[in-house]
C-alpha positions in Angstrom: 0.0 0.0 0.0 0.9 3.2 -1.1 0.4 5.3 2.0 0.3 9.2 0.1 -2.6 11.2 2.3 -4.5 10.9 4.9 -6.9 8.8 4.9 -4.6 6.1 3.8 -2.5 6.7 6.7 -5.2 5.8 8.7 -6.2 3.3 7.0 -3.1 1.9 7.1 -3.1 2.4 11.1 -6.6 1.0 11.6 -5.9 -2.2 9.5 -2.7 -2.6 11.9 -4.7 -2.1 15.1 -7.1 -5.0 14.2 -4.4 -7.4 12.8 -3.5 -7.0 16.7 -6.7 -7.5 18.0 -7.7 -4.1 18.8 -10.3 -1.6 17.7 -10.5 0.2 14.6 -9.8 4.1 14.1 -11.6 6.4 12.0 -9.4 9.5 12.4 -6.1 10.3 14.0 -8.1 12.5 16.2 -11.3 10.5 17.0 -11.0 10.8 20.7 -9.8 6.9 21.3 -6.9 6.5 23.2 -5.9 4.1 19.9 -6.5 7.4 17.5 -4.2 9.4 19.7 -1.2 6.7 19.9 -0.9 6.5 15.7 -1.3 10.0 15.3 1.4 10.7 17.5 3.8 7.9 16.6 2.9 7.4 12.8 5.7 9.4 11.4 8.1 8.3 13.5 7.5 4.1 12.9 6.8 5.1 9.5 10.1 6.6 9.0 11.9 3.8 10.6 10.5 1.1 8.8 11.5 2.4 5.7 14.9 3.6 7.1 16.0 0.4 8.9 15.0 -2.4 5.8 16.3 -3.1 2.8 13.6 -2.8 0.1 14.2 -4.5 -2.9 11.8 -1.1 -4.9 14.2 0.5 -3.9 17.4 -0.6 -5.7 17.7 0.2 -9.5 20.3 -0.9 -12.2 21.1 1.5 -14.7 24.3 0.9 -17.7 26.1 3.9 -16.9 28.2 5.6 -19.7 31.7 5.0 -19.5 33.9 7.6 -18.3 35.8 10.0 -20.8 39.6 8.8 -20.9 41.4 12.0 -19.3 44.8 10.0 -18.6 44.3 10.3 -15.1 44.9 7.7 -12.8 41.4 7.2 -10.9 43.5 5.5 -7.8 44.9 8.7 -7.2 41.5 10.6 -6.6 41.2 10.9 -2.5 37.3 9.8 -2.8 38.3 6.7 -4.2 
């Protein structure tokens, strides 16, 4: 799931609650005690999930043009 608004963010939060056995959310700010916790720590787990696992979307391949010849030694460059 594409989480881009929202309502998908919500979403996203309600489906989680129930997959743990809780209640559902309508809003971040419904008045639950639920609704409060993931509006105040969505960003936060949100970020860190995609921070702290490699995602295979995320990697690309691309054929790269070669380099112009300069006669330069690249092993002398000091980010090499």
């Amino acid at each position: 799931m594409v989480v881009s608004n929202g309502s998908d963010r919500v979403r996203l939060c309600a489906e989680a609650l129930v997959r743990l056995n809780g209640e559902s959310i309508g809003s971040f700010s419904d008045g639950s005690r639920a609704a409060t916790i993931c509006g105040m720590s969505y960003e936060r787990v949100y970020r860190k999930a995609l921070v702290s696992n490699r995602w295979t979307f995320t990697r690309g391949y691309k054929a790269l043009a070669p380099l112009a010849d300069d006669g330069q030694n690249p092993s002398s460059f000091p980010w090499c």
